[in-house]
N, C-alpha and C positions, 0 to 999 in steps of 0.2 A: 618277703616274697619267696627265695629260697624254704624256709621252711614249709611254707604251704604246699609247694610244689612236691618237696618230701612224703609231707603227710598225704597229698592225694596219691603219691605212687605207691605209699605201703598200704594204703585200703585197697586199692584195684589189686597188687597183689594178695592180700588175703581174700579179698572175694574169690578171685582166682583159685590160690592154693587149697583154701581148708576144706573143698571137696574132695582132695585130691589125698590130700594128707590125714583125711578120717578115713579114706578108704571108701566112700561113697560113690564116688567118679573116677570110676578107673580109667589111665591113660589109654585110648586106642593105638590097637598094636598093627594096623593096616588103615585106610582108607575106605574100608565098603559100609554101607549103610547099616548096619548093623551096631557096628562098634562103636561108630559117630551117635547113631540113636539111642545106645546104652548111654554112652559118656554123656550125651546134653540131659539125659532120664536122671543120671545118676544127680548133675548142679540143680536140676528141678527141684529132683527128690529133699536132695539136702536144705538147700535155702527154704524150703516149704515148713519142713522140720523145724530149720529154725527160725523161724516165722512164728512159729504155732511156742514154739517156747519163749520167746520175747512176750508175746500177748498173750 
């Protein structure tokens, strides 16, 4: 059970990170809707990407 638990915290973290860490989703540097609407554009962007390269 431990291990399981493991492995679902390191997927949620890379789902997490690896828009962050290609540079696609950059961290917002304030609070205003703008930065917020880049940042969630950027996990779109990216996970769509690669979506379209798995299939």
């Amino acid at each position: 059970m431990k291990i399981l638990t493991i492995v679902i915290l390191v997927a949620i973290a890379l789902f997490l990170l690896l828009p962050i860490l290609s540079g696609t989703a950059s961290i917002p540097q304030d609070m205003s809707a703008s930065e917020i609407g880049d940042f969630i554009s950027g996990y779109v962007h990216y996970w769509i990407a690669a979506l379209r390269r798995i299939f």
